[in-house]
C-alpha positions, 0 to 999 in steps of 0.5 A: 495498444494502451498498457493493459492494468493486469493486477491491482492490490491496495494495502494498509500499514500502521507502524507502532507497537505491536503483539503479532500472537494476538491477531489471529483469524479469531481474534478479528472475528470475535471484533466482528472485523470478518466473519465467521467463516472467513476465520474458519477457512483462513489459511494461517502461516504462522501466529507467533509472538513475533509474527502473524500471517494470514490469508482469508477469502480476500485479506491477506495480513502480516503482523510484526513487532512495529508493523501491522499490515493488512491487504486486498487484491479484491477491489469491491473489498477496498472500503471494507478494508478501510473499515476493517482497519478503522475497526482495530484502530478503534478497538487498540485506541490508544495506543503508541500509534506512529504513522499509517500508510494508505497504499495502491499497487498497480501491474501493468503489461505493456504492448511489446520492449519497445514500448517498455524502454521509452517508458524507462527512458522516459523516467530515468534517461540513460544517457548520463550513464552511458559512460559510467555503465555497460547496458544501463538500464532503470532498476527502480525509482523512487520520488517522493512529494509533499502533502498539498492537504494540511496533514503531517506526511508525504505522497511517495511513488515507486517505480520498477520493472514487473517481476511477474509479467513480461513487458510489465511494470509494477508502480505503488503508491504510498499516501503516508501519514506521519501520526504524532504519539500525542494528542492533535487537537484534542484526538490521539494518533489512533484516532486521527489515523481513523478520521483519515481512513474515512475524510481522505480515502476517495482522494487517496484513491483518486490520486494513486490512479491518476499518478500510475495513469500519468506515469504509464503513458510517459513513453508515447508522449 
């Protein structure tokens, strides 16, 4: 039996200066970025100057003083997200805009703990720690590589044990993109960060599964 995909979420950060009161459910829809109704029946944590938090019918977002972050689990609202964030970017434009990270989470179920263990010991062999620990066993790991375009940033993976399904495994990917505050051939970081969301995301996508689909099957190999 394959590893079953049981959960997927793609996120989008920006990290730069941020007023968290100002993204409330309204402010998004008066922007057109959701509609209406979607602002209407948000569910709104809290919308304070140091934090946002909301849900809507497929968004989730949290905003705080360095770090505006807006998700979807909902996969026939991932362009819309890439379009909802291309909007803010164009309606912040310019601003002191520092990097953006075009990320995808993955949960899978795998068929039984055997099957969970040669995964493990595939990616993180215990036998360097054997003497060194009791019952070792890989908690989290974390690689990272350079970018293969000409773009400023890294591809980073992480890889840890399910906190939610039994025999699972949760592995996100993180296409980060280092924005410089200045202008880049004659574009601001806000606007590179916008030619990236619309000339980069089928590749993005495209290699976040094929890396978490490469990695799953580790353990029979």
């Amino acid at each position: 039996m394959k590893p079953q995909l049981a959960r997927e979420m793609v996120s989008i950060v920006l990290r730069g200066p941020f007023s968290p009161v100002l993204f409330h459910p309204s402010w998004f829809a008066a922007h057109n970025l959701i509609r209406e109704q979607e602002a209407e029946s948000a569910e709104v944590e809290i919308i304070h100057p140091s934090i946002a938090e909301f849900r809507a019918e497929w968004l989730e977002v949290q905003v705080v003083a360095d770090r505006f972050q807006v998700a979807t689990q909902q996969e026939s609202f991932y362009e819309v997200l890439r379009d909802m964030v291309a909007g803010v970017l164009g309606i912040l434009s310019p601003f002191n805009l520092r990097a953006m990270g075009i990320n995808r989470q993955f949960q899978y179920q795998l068929e039984s703990e055997r099957a969970w263990h040669a995964l493990g010991d595939a990616l993180a062999p215990k036998d360097a720690w054997r003497n060194v620990l009791d019952t070792p066993g890989m908690a989290g790991l974390v690689m990272q590589g350079k970018r293969t375009d000409s773009l400023d940033g890294y591809i980073q993976v992480r890889v840890e044990p399910s906190r939610e399904i039994a025999y699972g495994v949760f592995m996100e990917v993180n296409d980060h993109y280092q924005l410089s505050e200045h202008s880049k051939n004659g574009r601001s970081a806000s606007n590179l960060a916008i030619t990236c969301l619309l000339e980069q995301w089928q590749t993005s996508m495209e290699r976040s599964l094929h890396i978490v689909e490469r990695i799953i099957n580790l353990g029979d190999m």
